[in-house]
DRENPA-87269 format. One record per residue: x, y, z of N, C-alpha, C in turn. Coordinates in steps of 0.2 Angstrom, whole numbers, plus 5000, padded with zeros to 4 digits. Example, Ala and Ser with C-alpha at 12.3 -4.5 7.8 and 13.67 -1.06 7.14 Angstrom:
2
506649725039506249785039506649845039506449895035506849955036506450005039
// end
This chain:
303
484351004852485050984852485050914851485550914846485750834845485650784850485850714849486350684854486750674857487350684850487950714850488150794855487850824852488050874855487750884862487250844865487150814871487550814874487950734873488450714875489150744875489450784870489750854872489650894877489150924878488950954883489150924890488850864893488850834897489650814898490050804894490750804894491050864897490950914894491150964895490950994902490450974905490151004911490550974916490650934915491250884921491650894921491950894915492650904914493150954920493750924922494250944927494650914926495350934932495750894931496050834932495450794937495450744941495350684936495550634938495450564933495050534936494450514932493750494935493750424933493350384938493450314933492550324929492650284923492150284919491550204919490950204922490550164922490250124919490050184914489550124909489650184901489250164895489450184890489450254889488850274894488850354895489150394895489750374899490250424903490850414901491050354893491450374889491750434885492150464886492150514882492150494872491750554871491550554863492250534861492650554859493250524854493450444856493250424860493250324861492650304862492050324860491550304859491550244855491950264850491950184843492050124846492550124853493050064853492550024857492349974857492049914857492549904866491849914871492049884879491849854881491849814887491449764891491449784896491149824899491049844907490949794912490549744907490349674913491049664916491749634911492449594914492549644913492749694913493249754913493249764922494149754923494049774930494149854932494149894928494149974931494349994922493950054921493950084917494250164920494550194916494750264918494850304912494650384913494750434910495250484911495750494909496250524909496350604907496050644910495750734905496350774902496350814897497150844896497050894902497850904900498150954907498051044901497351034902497251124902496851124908496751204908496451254913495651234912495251244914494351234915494351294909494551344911494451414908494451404900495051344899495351344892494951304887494751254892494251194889493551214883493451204881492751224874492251124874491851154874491251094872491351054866491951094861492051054853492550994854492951024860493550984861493650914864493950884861494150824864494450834871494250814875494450834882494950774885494650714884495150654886496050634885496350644887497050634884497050554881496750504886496850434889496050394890496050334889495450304891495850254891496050224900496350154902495850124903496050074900495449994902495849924904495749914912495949844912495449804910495849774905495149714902495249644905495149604903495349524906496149504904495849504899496549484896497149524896497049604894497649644895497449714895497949754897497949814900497849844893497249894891497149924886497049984885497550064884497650114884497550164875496850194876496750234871497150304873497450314868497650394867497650434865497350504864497250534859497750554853497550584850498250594842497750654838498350674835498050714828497450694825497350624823496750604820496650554824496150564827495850514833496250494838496250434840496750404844497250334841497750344846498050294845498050224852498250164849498050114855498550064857498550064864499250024865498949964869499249924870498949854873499949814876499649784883499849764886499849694889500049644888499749584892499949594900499949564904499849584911500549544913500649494909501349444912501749494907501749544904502249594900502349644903502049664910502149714916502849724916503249744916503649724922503849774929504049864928503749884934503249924931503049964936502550014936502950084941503150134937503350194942502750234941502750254948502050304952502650384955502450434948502850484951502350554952502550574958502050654959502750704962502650744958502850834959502150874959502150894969501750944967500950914963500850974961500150934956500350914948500950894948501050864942501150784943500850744939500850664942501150644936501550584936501550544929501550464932501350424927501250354928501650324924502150284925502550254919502450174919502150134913502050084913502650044910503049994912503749964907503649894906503549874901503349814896504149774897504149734897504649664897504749664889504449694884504849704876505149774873505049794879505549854878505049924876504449914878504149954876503749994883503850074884503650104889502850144887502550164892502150194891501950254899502050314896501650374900501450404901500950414908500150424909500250494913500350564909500450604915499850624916499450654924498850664929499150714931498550734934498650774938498550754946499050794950499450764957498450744964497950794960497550764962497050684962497250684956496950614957497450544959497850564964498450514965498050434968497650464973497150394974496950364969496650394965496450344959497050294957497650344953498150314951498550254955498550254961498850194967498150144966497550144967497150114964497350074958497350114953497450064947498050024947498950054951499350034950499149954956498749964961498649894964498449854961497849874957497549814951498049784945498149824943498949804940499349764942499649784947500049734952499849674951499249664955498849594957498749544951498749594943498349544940499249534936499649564936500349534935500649504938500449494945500749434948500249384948499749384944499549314942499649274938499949324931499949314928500749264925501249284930501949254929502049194934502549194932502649144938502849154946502949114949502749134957503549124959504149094958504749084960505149134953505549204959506149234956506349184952506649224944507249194942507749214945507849274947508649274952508449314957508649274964508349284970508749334972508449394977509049444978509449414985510049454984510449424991510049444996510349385004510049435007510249475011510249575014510749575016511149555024511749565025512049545032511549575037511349655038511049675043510549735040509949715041509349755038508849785043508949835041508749905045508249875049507949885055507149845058506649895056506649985055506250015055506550085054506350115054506450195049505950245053506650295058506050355064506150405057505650445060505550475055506050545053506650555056507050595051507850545053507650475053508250445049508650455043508350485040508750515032509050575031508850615039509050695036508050735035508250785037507550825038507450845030507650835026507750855018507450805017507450735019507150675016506350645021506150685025505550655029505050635025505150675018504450675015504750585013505150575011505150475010505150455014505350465022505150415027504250415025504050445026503250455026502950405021503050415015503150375009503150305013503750285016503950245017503250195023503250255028502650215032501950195028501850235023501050235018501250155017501750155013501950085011501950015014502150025020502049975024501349965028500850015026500250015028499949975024500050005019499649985014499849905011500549885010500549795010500949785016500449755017500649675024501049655022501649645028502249595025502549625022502749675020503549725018503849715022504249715019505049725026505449755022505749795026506049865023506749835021507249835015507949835013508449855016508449925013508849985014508650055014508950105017508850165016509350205017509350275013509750315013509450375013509750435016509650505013510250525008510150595004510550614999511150645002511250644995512150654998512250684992513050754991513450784988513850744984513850724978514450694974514850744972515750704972515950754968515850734961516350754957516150734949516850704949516950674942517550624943517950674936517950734935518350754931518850814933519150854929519650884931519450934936520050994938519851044942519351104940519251094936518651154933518251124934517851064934517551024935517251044942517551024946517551024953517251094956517851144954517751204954516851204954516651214948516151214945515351204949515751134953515251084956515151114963515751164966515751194972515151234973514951274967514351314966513751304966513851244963513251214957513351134959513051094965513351044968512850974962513250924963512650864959512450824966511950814968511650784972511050694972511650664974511150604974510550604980509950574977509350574980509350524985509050534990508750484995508450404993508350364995507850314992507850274999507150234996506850175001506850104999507350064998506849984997506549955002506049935000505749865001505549784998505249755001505149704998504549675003504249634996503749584998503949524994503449474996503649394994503749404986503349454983503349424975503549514972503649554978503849604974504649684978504649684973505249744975504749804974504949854980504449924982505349974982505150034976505750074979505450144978505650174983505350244985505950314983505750344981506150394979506050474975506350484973506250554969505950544963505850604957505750594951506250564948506950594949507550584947508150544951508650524951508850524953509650534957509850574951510150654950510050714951509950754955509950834956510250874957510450924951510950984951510651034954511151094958510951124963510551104970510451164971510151174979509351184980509051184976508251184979508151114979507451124984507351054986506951034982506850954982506550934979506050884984505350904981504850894984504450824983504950814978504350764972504250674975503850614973504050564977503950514971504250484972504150424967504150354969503750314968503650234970503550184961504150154964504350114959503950034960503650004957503549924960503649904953504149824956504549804950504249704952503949654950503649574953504449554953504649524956505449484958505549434951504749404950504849364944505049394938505249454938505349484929506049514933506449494938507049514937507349464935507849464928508149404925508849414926509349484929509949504928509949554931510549574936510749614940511449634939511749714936512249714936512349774939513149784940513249844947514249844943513849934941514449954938514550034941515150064940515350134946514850174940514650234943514350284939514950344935514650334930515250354924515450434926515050454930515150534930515350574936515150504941515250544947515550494954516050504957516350464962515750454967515750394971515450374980514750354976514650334968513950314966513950254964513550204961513450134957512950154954512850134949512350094944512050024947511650024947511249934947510849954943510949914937510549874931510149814933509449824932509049784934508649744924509149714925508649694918508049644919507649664914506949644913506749644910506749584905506749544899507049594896506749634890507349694884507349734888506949744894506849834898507449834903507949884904508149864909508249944912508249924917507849994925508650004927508850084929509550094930509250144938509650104941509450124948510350164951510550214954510850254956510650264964511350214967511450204973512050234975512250254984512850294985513350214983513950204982514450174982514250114990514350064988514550014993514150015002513250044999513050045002512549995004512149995008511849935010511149925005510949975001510549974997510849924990511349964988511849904984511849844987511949814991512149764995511649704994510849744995510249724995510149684987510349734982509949714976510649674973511349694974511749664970512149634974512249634977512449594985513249614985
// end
């Protein structure tokens, strides 16, 4: 047997759907074997596998979707493509948030660059360690890299919650309080903003409209803010919309560095009564966050 096909082999024999981190030159997968690493500065390498089945997988195949590498200088994600991959790079002062979303065993990672450029890393729900992992490194090396004083400091509110029991929200929202606790475990020094549980919108259009909605309700989601000295923490769903009545299981952690908020705007939501808009712009990017009306959450970010 080759080398090559060695090395396939042993690809293949590991192969799952867990995101592994990657060591040394061994343990790259064959299709980014060409690209030139430094494991010495590299601060975590990771392999990202496609979301098939074990069963589906073959020895011939390129197995990796993703090869993330935080290098020194910048965040550098290989991607697979029709022919080979393609490469996206990120400077670390170009961060501006990092959404961490899990449904179930489906995870996705969303990176958002201050030029207007996004990038998405979907996992699978069991390697979520990993992923909070990377998104901490992350973190760290973006707020080295910008500056230390907000460009626009948030208000601050009149009275902010001291603590969150845990079916504050509504027994539909426990799974965010809980979120909520991880979070305050995990950074010293949060202090919580605002909270809500979900809530029934009507819609802002005629009577068929309504009608319609009696059936078929549109449901604004729950959320969490926080804050730390240099960063916005906000806890939520996948979406922040939800038509119908199943529940929604899914949790999402957004972290945004205070220094890449440049502009805060808060306009009524176009579709539906008792909602806001807060537009969090961020350099070209800008983040649309969906709060109840005239709530302390709003209060928090747009004052």
């Amino acid at each position: 047997m080759s080398a090559t096909d060695m090395s396939r082999s042993a690809e293949f024999d590991a192969f799952g759907p867990w995101v592994d981190r990657v060591h040394d030159a061994t343990e790259v997968p064959g299709l980014y074997r060409d690209y030139p690493l430094d494991f010495t500065t590299s601060r975590l390498v990771l392999k990202v596998p496609r979301n098939i089945s074990r069963r589906d997988a073959q020895p011939t195949m390129d197995l990796y979707d993703h090869l993330i590498v935080v290098a020194p200088e910048a965040l550098i994600v290989l991607s697979r493509a029709d022919a080979g991959y393609t490469r996206s790079v990120f400077g670390y002062a170009d961060i501006v948030a990092l959404t961490d979303t899990v449904d179930l065993v489906d995870g996705r990672l969303d990176i958002l660059a201050g030029t207007g450029d996004t990038l998405t890393v979907p996992y699978n729900g069991s390697s979520e360690d990993v992923i909070t992992h990377l998104v901490d490194v992350l973190s760290e090396l973006s707020l080295a890299a910008m500056r230390r004083t907000p460009a626009l400091p948030l208000p601050a509110p009149d009275d902010p919650p001291a603590d969150l029991d845990l079916l504050d929200l509504g027994k539909e929202d426990v799974g965010l309080v809980t979120s909520y606790f991880d979070l305050m475990r995990h950074e010293l020094g949060a202090s919580l903003l605002a909270a809500h549980g979900r809530t029934v919108l009507p819609p802002r259009g005629g009577r068929i409209s309504r009608a319609v909605h009696e059936f078929y309700p549109m449901t604004l989601q729950g959320a969490v803010l926080c804050r730390t000295e240099r960063e916005l923490h906000i806890i939520g769903r996948k979406t922040w919309l939800l038509r119908g009545s199943a529940p929604d299981l899914s949790r999402s952690h957004t972290t945004i560095p205070l220094a890449a908020i440049e502009e805060i705007n808060l306009r009524p939501h176009p579709d539906y009564l008792g909602a806001s808009v807060v537009a969090l712009r961020l350099g070209t990017t800008t983040l649309d966050i969906v709060l109840p009306e005239g709530s302390a959450a709003v209060q928090a970010l747009a004052g």
